[in-house]
C-alpha positions in Angstrom: 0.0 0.0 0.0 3.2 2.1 1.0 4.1 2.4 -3.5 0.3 2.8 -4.3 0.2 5.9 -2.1 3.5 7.7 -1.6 3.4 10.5 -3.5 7.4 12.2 -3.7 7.7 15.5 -3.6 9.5 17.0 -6.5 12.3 18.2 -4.5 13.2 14.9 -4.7 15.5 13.7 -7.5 16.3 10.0 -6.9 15.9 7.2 -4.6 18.5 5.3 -3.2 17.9 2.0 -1.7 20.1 0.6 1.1 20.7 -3.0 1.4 19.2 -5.6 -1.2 16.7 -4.7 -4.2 16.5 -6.7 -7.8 16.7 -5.5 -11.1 13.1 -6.5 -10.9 12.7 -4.3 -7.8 14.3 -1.6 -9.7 12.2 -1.8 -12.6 9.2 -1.5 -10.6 10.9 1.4 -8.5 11.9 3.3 -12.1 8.5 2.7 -13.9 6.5 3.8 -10.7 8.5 7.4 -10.1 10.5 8.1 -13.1 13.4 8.6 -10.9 17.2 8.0 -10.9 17.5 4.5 -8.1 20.7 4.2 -6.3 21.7 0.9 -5.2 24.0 0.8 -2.2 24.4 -3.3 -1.3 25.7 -3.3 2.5 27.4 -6.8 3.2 25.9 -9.3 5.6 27.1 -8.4 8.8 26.6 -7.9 12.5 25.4 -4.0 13.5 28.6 -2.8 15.0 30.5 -3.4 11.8 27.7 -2.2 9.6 27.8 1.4 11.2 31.4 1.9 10.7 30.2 2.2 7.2 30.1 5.7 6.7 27.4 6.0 3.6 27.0 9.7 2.1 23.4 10.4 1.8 22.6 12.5 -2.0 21.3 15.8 -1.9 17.6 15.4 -2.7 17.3 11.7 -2.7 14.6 10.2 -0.9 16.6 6.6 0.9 14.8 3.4 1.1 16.3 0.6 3.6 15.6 -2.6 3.1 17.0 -4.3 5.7 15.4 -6.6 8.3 14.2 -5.5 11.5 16.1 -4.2 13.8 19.0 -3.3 12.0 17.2 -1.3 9.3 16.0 0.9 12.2 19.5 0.9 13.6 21.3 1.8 10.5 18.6 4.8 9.6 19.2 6.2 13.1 23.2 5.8 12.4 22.3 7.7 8.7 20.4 10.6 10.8 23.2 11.3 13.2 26.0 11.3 10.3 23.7 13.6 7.6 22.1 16.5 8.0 19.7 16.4 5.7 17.6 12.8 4.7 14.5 11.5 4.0 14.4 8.2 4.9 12.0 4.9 4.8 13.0 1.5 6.4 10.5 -0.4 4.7 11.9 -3.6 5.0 10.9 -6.1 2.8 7.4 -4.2 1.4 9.5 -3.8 -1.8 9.5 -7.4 -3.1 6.3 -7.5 -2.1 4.9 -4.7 -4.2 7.1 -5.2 -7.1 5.6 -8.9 -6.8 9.1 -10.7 -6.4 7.7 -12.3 -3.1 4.2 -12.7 -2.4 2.0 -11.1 0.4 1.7 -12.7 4.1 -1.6 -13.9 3.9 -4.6 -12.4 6.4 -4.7 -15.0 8.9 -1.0 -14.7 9.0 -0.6 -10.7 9.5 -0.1 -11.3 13.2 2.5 -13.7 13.1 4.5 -12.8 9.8 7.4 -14.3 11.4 5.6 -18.0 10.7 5.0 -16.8 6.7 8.8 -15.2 6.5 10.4 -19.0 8.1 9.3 -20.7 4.4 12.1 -19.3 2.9 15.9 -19.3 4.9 14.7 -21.0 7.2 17.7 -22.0 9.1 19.2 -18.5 9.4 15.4 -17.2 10.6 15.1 -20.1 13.0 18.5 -19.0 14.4 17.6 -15.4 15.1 13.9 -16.1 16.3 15.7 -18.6 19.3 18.6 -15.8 19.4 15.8 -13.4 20.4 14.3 -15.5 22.5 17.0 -16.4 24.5 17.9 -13.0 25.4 13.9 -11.8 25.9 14.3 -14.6 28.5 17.4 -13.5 29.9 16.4 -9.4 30.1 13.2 -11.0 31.7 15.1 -13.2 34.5 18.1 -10.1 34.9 15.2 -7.3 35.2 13.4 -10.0 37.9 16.2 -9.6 40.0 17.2 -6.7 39.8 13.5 -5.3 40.6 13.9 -8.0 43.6 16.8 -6.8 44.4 15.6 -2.5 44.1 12.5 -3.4 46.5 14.3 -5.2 49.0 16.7 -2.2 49.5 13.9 -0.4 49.7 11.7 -2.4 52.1 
């Protein structure tokens, strides 16, 4: 719904997308808004070594991140504090969706998109979901005791 509706203004004079897009992807972006698209691939890599990537932002170029949650909200925050002036979208992977590379999570499945996404790379999904899940667990059990730990003082 994001491509059916945005509407960019014409200050703008290309997009550049950050992490992975298609030349199908590009095609679509091209034919949709007549603008130059700028590809910058980042490599696969943890967060730490992803900001020491310094990326220039263009002047009047709206940016479209394509990364998975969370590091494409880590990366746009890194992008803000290095540039002073950006327009920027993490839109994750809405763009193989629209262009119709990868299809749409079903309805019953909008709550728990995680479950559609596992179908494909599975293995490196299944990692990160028990990745997560072990440290929710362990902030849950550290923040137990330490709020144990605050009230007793306090008591």
């Amino acid at each position: 719904n994001l491509f059916k509706k945005l509407i960019i203004p014409k200050k703008i004079k290309s997009i550049t997308v950050i992490g992975n897009i298609s030349e199908r992807s590009k095609l679509f972006m091209y034919e949709r808004f007549k603008l130059k698209i700028i590809h910058k691939q980042l490599p696969y890599a943890s967060i730490e070594n992803l900001r020491k990537i310094r990326i220039k932002l263009e002047k009047n170029s709206l940016i479209l991140i394509t990364l998975p949650t969370p590091k494409q909200e880590q990366i746009a925050y890194s992008l803000a504090k290095n540039n002073k002036k950006y327009q920027i979208i993490c839109i994750g992977a809405s763009l193989a969706i629209a262009s119709g590379e990868e299809r749409e999570v079903p309805i019953i499945l909008k709550n728990v998109e995680f479950l559609w996404r596992l179908r494909s790379d599975t293995i490196r999904r299944t990692i990160r979901l028990l990745e997560t899940f072990y440290y929710y667990i362990k902030g849950k059990i550290i923040l137990k005791k330490y709020i144990e730990t605050s009230f007793k003082i306090i008591d």
